[in-house]
N, CA, C, O and CB atoms as a CASP TS submission, in Angstrom:
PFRMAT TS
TARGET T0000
AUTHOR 0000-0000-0000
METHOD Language model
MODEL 1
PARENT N/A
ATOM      1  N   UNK     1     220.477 160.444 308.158  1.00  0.00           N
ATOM      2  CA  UNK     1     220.163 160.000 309.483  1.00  0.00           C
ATOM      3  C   UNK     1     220.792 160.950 310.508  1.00  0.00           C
ATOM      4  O   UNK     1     221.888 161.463 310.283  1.00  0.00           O
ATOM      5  CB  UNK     1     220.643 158.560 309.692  1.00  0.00           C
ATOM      6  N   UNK     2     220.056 161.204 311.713  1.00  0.00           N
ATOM      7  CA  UNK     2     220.529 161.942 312.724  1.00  0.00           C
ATOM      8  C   UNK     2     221.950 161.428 313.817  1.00  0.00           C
ATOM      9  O   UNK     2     222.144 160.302 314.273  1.00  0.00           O
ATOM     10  CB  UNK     2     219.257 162.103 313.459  1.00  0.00           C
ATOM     11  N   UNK     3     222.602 162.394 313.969  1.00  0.00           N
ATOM     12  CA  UNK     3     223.349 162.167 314.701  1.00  0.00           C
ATOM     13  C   UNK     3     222.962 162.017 316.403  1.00  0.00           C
ATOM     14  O   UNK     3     221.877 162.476 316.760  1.00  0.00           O
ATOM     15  CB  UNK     3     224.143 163.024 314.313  1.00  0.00           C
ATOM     16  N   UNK     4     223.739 161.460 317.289  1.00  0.00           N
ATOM     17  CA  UNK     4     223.475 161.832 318.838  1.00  0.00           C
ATOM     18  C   UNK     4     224.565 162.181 319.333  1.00  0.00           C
ATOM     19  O   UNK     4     225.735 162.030 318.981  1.00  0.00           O
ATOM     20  CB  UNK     4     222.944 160.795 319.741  1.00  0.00           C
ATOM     21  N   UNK     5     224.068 162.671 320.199  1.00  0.00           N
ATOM     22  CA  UNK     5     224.810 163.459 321.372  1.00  0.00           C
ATOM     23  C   UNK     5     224.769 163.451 322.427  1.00  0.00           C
ATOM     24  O   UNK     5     223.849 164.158 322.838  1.00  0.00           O
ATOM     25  CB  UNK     5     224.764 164.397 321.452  1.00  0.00           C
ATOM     26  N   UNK     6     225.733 162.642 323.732  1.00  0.00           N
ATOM     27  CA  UNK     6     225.354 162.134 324.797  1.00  0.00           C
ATOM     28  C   UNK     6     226.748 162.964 325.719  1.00  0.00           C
ATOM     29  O   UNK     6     227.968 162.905 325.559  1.00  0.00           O
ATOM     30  CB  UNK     6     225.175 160.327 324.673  1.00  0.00           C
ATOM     31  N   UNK     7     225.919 163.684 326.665  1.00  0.00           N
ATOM     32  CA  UNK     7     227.213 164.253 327.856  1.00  0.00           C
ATOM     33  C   UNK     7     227.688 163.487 328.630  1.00  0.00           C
ATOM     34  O   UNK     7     227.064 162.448 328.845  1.00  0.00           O
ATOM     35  CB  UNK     7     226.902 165.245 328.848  1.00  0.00           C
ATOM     36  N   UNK     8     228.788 163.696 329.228  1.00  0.00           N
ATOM     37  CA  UNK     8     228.867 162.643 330.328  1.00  0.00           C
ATOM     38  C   UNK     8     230.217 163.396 331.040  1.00  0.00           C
ATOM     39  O   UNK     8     231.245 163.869 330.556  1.00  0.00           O
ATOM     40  CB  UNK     8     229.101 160.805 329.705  1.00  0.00           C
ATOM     41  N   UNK     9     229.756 163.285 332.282  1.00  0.00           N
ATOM     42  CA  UNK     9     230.856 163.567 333.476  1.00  0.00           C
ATOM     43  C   UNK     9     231.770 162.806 333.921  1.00  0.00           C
ATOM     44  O   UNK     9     231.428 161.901 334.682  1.00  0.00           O
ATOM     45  CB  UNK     9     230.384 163.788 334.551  1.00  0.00           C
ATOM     46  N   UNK    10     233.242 162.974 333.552  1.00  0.00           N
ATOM     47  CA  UNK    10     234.261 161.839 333.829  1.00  0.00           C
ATOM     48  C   UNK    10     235.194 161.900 335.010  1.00  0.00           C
ATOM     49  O   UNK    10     235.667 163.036 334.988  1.00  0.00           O
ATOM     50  CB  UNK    10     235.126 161.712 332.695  1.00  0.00           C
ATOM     51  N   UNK    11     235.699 161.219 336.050  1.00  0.00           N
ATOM     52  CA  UNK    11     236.566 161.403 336.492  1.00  0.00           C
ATOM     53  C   UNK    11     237.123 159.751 336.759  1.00  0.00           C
ATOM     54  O   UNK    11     236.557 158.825 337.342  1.00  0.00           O
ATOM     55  CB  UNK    11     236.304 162.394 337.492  1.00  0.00           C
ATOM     56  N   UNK    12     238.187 159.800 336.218  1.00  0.00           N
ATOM     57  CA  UNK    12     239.347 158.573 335.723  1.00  0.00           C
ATOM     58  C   UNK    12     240.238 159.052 336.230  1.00  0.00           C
ATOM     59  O   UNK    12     240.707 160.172 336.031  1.00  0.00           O
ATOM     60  CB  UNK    12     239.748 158.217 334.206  1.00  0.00           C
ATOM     61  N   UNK    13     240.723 157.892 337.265  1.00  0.00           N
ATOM     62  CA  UNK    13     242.551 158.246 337.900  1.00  0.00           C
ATOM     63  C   UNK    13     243.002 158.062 336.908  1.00  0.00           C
ATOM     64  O   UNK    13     242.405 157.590 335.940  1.00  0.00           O
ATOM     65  CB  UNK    13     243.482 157.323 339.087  1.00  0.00           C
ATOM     66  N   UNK    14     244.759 158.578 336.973  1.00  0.00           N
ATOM     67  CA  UNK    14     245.598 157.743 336.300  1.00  0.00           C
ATOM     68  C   UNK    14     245.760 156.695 336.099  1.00  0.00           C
ATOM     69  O   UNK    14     246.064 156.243 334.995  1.00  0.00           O
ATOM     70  CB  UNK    14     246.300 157.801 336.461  1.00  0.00           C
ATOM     71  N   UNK    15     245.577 155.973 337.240  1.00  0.00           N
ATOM     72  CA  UNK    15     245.895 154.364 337.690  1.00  0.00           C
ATOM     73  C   UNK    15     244.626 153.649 336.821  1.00  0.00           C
ATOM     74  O   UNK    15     244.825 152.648 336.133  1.00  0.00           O
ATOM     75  CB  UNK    15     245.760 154.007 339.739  1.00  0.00           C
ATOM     76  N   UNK    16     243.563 154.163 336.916  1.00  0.00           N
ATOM     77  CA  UNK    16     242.364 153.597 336.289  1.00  0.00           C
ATOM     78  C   UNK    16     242.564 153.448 334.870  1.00  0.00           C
ATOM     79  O   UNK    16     242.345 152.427 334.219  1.00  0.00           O
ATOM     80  CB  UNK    16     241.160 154.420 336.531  1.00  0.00           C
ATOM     81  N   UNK    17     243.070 154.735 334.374  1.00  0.00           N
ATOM     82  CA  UNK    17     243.061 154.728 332.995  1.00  0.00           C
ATOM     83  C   UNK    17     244.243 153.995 332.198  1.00  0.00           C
ATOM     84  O   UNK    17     244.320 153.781 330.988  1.00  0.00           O
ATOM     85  CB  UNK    17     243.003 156.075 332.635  1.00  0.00           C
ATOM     86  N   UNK    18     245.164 153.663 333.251  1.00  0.00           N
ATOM     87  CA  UNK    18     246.384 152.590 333.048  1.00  0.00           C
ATOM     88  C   UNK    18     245.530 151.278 332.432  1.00  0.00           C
ATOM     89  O   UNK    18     245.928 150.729 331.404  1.00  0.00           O
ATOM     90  CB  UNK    18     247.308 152.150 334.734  1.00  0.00           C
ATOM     91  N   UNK    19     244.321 150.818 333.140  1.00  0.00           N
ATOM     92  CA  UNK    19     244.021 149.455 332.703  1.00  0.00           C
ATOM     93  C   UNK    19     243.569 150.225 331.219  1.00  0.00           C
ATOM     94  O   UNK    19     244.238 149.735 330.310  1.00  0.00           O
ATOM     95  CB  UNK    19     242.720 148.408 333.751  1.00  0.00           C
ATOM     96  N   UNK    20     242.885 150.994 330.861  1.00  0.00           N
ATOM     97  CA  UNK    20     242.448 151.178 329.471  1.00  0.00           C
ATOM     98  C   UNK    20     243.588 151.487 328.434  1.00  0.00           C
ATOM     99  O   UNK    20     243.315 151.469 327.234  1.00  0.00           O
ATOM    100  CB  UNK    20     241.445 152.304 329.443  1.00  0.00           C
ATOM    101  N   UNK    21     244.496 151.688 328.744  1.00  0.00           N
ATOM    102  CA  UNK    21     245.913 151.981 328.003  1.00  0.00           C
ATOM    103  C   UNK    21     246.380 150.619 327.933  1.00  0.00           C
ATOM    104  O   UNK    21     246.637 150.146 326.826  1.00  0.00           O
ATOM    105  CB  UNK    21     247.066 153.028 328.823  1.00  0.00           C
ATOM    106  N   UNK    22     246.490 150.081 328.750  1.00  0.00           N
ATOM    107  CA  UNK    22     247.459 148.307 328.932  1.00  0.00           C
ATOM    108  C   UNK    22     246.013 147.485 327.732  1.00  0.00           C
ATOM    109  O   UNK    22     246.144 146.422 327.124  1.00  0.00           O
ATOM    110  CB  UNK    22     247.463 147.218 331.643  1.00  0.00           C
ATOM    111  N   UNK    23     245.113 148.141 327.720  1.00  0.00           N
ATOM    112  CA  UNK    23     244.549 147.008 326.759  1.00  0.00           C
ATOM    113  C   UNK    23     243.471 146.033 327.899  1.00  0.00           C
ATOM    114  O   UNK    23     242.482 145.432 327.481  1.00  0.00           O
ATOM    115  CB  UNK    23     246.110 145.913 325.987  1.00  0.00           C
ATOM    116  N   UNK    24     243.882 146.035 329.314  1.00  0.00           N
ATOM    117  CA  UNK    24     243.147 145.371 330.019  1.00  0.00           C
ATOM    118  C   UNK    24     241.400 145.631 330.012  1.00  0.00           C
ATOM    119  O   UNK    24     240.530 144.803 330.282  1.00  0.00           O
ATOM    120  CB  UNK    24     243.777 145.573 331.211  1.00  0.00           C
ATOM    121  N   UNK    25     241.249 146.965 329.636  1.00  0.00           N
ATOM    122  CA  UNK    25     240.125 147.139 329.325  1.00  0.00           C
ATOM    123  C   UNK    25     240.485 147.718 327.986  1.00  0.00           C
ATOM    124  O   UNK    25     241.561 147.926 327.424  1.00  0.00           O
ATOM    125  CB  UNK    25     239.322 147.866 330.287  1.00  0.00           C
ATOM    126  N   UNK    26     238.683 147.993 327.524  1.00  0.00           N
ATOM    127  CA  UNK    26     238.413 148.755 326.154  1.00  0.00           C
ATOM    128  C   UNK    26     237.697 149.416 325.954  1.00  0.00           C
ATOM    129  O   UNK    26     237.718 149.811 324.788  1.00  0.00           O
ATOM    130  CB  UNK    26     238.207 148.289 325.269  1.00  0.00           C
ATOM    131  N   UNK    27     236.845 149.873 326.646  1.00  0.00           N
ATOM    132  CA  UNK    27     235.462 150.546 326.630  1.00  0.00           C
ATOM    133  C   UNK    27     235.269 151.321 328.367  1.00  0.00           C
ATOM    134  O   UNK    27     235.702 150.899 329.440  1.00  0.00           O
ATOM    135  CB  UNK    27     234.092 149.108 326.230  1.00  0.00           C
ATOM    136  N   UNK    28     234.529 152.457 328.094  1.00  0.00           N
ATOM    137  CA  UNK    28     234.657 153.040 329.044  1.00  0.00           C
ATOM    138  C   UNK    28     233.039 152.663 329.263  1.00  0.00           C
ATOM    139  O   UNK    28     232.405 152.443 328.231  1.00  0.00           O
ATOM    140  CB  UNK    28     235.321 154.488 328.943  1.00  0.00           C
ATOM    141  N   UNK    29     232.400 152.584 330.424  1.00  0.00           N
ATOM    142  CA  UNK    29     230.815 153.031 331.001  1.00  0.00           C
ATOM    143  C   UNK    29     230.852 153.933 331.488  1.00  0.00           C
ATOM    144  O   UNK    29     231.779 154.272 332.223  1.00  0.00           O
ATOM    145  CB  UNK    29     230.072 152.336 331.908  1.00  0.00           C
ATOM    146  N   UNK    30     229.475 154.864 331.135  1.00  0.00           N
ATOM    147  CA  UNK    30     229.582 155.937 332.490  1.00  0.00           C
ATOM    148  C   UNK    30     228.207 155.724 331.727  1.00  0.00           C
ATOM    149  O   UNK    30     227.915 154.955 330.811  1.00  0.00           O
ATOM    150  CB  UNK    30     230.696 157.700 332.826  1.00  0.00           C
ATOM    151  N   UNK    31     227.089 157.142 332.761  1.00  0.00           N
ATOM    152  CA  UNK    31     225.970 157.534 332.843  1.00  0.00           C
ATOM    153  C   UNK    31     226.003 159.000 331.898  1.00  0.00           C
ATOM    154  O   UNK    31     226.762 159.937 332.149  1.00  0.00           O
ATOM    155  CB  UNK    31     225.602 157.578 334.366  1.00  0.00           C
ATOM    156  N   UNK    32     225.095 158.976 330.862  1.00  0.00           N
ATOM    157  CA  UNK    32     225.412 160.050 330.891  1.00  0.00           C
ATOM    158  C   UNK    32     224.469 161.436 331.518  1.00  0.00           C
ATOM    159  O   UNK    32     223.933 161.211 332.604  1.00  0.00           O
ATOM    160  CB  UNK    32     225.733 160.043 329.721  1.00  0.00           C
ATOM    161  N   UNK    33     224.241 162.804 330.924  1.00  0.00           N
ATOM    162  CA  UNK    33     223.649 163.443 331.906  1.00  0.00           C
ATOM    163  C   UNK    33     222.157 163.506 331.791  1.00  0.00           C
ATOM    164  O   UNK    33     221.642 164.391 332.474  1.00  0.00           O
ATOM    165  CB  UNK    33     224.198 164.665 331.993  1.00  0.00           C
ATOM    166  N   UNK    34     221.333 162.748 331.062  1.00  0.00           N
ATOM    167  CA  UNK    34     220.007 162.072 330.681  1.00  0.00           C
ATOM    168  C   UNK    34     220.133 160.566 331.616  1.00  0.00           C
ATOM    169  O   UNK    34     218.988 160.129 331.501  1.00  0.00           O
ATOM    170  CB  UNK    34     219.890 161.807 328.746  1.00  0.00           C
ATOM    171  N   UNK    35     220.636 159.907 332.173  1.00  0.00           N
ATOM    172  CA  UNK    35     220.432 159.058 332.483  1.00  0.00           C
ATOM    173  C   UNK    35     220.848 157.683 332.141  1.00  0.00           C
ATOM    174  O   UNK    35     220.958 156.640 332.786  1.00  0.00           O
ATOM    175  CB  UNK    35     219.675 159.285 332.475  1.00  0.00           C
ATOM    176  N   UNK    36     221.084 158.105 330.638  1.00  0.00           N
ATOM    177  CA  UNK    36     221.449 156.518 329.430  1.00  0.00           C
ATOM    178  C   UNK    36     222.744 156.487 330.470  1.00  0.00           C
ATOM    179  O   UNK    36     223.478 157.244 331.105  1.00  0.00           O
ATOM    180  CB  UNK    36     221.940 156.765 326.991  1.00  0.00           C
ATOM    181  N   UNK    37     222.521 155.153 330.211  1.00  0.00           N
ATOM    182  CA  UNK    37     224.018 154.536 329.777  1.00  0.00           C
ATOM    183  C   UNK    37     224.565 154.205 328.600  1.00  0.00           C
ATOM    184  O   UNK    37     223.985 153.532 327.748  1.00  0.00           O
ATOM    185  CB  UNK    37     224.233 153.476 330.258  1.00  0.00           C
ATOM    186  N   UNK    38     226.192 154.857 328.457  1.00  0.00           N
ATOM    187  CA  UNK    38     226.728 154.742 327.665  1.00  0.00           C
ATOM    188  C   UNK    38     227.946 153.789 327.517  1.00  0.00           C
ATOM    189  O   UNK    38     228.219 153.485 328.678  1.00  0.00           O
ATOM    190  CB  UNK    38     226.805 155.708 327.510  1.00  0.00           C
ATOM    191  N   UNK    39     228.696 153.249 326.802  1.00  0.00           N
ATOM    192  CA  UNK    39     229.432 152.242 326.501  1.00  0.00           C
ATOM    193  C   UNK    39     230.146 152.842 325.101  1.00  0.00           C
ATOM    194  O   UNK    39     229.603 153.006 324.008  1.00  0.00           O
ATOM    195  CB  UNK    39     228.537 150.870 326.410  1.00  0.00           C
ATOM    196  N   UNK    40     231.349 153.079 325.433  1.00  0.00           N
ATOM    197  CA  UNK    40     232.439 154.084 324.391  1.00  0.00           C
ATOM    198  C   UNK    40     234.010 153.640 324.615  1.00  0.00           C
ATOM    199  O   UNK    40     234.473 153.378 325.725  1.00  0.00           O
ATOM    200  CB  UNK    40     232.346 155.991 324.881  1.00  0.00           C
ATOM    201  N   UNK    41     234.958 153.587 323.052  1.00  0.00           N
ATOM    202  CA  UNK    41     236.211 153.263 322.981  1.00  0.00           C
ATOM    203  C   UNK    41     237.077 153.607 323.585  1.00  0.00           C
ATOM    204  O   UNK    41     237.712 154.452 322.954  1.00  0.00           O
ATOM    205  CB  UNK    41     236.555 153.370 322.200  1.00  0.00           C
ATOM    206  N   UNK    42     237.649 153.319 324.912  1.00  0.00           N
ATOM    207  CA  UNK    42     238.295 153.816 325.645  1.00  0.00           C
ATOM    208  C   UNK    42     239.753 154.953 325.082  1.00  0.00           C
ATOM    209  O   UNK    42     240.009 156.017 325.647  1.00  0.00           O
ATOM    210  CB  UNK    42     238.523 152.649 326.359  1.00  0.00           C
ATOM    211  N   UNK    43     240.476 154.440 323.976  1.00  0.00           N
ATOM    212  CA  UNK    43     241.116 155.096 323.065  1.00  0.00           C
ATOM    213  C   UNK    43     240.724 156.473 323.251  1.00  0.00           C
ATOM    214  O   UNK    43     241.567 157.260 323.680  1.00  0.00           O
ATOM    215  CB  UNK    43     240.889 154.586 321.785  1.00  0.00           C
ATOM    216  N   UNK    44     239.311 156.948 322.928  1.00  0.00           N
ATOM    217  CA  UNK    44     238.714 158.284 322.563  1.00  0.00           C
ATOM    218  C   UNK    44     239.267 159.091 323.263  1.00  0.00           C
ATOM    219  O   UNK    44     239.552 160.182 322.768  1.00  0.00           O
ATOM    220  CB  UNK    44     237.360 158.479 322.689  1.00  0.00           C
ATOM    221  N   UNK    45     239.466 158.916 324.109  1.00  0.00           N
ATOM    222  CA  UNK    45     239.829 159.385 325.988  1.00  0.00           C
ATOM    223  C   UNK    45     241.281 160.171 325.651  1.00  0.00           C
ATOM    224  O   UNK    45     241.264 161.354 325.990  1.00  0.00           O
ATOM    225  CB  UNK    45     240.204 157.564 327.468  1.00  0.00           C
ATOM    226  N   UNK    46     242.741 159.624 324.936  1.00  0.00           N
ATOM    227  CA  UNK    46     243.420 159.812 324.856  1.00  0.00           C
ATOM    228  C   UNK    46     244.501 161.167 324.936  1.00  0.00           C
ATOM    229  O   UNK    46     245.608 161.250 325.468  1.00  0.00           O
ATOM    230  CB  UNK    46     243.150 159.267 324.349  1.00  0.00           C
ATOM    231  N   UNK    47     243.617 162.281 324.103  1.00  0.00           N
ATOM    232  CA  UNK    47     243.507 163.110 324.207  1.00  0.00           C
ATOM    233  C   UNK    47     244.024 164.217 325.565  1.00  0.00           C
ATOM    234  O   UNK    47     244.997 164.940 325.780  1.00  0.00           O
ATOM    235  CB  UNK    47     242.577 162.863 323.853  1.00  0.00           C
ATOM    236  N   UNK    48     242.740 163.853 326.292  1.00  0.00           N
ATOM    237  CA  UNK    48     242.195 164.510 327.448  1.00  0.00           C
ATOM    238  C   UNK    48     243.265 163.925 328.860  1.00  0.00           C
ATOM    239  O   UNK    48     243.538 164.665 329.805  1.00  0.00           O
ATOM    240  CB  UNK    48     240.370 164.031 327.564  1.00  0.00           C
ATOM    241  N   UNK    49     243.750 162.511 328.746  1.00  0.00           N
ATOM    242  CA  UNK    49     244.562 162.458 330.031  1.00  0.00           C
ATOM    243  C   UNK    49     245.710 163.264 330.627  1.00  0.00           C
ATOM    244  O   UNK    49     246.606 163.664 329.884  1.00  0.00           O
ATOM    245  CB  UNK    49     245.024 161.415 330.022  1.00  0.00           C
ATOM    246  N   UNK    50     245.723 163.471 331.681  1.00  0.00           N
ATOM    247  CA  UNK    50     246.887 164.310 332.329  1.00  0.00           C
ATOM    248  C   UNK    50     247.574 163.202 333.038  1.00  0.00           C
ATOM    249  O   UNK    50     247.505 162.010 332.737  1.00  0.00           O
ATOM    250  CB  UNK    50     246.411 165.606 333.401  1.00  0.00           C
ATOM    251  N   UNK    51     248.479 163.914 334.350  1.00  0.00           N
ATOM    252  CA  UNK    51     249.119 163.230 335.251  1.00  0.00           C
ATOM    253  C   UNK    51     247.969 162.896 336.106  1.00  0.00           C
ATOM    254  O   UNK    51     248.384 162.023 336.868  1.00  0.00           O
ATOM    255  CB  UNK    51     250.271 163.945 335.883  1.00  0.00           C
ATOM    256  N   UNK    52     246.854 163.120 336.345  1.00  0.00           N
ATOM    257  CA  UNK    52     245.599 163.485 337.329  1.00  0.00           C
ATOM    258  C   UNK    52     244.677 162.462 336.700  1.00  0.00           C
ATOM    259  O   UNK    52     243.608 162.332 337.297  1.00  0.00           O
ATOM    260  CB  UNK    52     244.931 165.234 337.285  1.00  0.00           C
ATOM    261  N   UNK    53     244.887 161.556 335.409  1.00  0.00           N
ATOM    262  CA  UNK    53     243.699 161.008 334.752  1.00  0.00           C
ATOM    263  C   UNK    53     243.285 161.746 333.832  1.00  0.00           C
ATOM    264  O   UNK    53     244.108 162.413 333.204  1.00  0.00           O
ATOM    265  CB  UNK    53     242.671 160.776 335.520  1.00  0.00           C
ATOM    266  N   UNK    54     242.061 161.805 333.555  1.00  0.00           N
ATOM    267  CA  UNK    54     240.344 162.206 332.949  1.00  0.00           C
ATOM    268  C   UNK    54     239.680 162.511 334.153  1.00  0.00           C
ATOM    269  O   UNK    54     239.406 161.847 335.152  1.00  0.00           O
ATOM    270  CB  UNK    54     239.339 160.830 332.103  1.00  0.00           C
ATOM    271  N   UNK    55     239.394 164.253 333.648  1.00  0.00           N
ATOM    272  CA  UNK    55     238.500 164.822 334.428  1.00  0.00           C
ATOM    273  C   UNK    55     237.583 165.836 334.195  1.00  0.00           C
ATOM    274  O   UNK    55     238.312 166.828 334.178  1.00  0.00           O
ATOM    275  CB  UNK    55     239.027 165.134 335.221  1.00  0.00           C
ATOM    276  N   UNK    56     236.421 166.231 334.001  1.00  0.00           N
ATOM    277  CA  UNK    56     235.452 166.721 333.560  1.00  0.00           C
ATOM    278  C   UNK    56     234.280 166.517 332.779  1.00  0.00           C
ATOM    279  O   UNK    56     233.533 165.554 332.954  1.00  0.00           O
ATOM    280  CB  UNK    56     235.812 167.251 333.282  1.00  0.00           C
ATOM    281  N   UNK    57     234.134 167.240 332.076  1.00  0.00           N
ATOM    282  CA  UNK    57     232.462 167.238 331.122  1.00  0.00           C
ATOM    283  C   UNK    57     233.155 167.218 329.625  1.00  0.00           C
ATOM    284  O   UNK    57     234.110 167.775 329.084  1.00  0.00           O
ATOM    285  CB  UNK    57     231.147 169.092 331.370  1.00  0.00           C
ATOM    286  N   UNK    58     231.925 166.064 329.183  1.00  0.00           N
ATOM    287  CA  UNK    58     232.146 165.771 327.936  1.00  0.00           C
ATOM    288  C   UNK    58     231.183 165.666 326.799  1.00  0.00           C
ATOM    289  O   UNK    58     230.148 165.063 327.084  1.00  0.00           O
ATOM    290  CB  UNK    58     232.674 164.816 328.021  1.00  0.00           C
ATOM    291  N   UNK    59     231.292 166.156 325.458  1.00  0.00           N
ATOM    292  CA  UNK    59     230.130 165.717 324.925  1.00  0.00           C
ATOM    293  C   UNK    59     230.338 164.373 323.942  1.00  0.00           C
ATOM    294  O   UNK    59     231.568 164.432 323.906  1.00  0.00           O
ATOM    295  CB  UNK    59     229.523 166.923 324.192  1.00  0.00           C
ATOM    296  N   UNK    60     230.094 163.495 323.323  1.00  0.00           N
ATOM    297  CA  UNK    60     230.383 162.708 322.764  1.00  0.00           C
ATOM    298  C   UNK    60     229.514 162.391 321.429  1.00  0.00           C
ATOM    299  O   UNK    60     228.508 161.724 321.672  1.00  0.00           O
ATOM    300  CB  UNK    60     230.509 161.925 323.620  1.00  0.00           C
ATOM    301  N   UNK    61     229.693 162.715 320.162  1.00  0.00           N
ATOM    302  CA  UNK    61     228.961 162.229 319.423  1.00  0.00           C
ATOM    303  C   UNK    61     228.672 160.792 318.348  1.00  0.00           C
ATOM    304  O   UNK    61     229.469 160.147 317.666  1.00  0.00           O
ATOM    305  CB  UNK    61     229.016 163.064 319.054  1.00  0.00           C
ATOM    306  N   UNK    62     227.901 160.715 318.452  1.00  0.00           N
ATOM    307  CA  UNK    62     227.777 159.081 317.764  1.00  0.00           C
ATOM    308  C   UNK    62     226.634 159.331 316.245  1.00  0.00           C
ATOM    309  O   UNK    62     225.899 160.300 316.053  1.00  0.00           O
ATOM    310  CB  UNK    62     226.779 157.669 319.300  1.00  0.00           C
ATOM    311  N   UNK    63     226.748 158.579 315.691  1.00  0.00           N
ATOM    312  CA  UNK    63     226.530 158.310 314.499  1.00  0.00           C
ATOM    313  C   UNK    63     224.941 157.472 314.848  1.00  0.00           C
ATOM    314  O   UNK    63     224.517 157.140 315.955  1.00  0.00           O
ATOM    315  CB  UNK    63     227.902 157.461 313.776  1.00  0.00           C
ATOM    316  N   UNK    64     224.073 157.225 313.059  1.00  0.00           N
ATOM    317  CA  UNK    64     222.984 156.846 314.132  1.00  0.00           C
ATOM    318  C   UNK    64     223.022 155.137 313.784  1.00  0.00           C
ATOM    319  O   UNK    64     222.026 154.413 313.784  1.00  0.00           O
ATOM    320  CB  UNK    64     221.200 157.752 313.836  1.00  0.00           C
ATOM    321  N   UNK    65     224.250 154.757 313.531  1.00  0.00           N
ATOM    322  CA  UNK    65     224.281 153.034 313.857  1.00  0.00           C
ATOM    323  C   UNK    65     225.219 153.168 315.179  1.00  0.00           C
ATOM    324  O   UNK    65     226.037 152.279 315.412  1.00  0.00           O
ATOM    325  CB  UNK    65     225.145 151.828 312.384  1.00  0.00           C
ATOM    326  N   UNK    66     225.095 154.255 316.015  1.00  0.00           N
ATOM    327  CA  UNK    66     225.838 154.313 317.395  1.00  0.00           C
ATOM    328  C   UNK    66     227.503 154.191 317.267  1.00  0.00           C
ATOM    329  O   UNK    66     228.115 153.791 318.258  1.00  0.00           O
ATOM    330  CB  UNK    66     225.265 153.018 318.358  1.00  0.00           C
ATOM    331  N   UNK    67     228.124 154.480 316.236  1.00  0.00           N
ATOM    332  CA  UNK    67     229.571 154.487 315.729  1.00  0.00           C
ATOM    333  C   UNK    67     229.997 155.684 316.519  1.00  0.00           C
ATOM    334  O   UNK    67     229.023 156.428 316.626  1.00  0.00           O
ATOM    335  CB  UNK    67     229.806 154.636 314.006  1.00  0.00           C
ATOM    336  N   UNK    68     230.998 156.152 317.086  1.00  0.00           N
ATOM    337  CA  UNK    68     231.645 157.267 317.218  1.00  0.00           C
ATOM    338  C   UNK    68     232.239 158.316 316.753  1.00  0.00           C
ATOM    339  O   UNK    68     233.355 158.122 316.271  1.00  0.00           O
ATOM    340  CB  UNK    68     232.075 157.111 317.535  1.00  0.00           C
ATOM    341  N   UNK    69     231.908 159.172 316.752  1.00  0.00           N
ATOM    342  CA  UNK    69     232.369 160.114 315.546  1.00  0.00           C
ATOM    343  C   UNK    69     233.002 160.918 316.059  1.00  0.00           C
ATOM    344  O   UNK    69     234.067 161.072 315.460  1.00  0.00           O
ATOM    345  CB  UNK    69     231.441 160.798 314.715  1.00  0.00           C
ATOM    346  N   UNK    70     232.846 161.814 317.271  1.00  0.00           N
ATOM    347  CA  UNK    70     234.026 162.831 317.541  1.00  0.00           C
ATOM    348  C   UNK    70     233.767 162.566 319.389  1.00  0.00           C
ATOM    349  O   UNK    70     232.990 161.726 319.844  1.00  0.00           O
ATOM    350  CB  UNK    70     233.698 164.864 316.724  1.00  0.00           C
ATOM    351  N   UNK    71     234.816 163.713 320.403  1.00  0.00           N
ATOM    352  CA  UNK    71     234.454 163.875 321.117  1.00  0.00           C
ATOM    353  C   UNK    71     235.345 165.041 321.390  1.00  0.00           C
ATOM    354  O   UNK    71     236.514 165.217 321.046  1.00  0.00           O
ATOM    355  CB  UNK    71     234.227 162.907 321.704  1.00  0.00           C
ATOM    356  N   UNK    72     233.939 166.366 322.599  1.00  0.00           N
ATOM    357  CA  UNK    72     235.112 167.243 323.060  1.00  0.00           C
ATOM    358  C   UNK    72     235.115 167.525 324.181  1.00  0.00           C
ATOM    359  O   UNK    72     234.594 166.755 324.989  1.00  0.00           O
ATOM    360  CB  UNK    72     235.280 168.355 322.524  1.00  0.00           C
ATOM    361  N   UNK    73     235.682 168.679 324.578  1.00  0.00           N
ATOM    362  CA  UNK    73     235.348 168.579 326.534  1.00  0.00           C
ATOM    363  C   UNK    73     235.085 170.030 326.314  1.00  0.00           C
ATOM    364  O   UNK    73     235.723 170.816 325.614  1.00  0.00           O
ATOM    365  CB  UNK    73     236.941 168.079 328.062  1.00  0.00           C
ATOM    366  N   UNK    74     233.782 170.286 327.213  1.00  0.00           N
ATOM    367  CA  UNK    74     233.149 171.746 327.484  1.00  0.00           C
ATOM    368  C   UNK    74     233.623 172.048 328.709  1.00  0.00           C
ATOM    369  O   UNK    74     233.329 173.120 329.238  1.00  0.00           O
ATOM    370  CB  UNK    74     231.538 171.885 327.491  1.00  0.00           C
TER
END
């Protein structure tokens, strides 16, 4: 089965990404650059935060029961 691949442009304060760290949230939304909306483990993110948040372009790949499989930043 095919994999997907959905971009998406992020910009997450710190403060924002505090609720996804505290557990208050779990899942991130955004648009991605097709239009979908996407719905992804906020965790994934982890990586990528600075003192500044999450900021930039991302690609995200999913599996084709929509599981998550990797993500990187271009």
């Amino acid at each position: 089965m095919a994999r997907r691949n959905v971009h998406v442009i992020l910009h997450i304060s710190a403060a924002e990404y505090l609720e996804y760290y505290s557990g208050a949230a779990r899942h991130v939304a955004a648009t991605a650059s097709n239009g979908l909306s996407v719905k992804f483990p906020a965790n994934i993110l982890r990586p990528f935060i600075t003192h500044d948040g999450i900021h930039g372009e991302f690609v995200i790949e999913f599996d084709h029961n929509n599981k998550f499989v990797a993500i990187k930043k271009v």
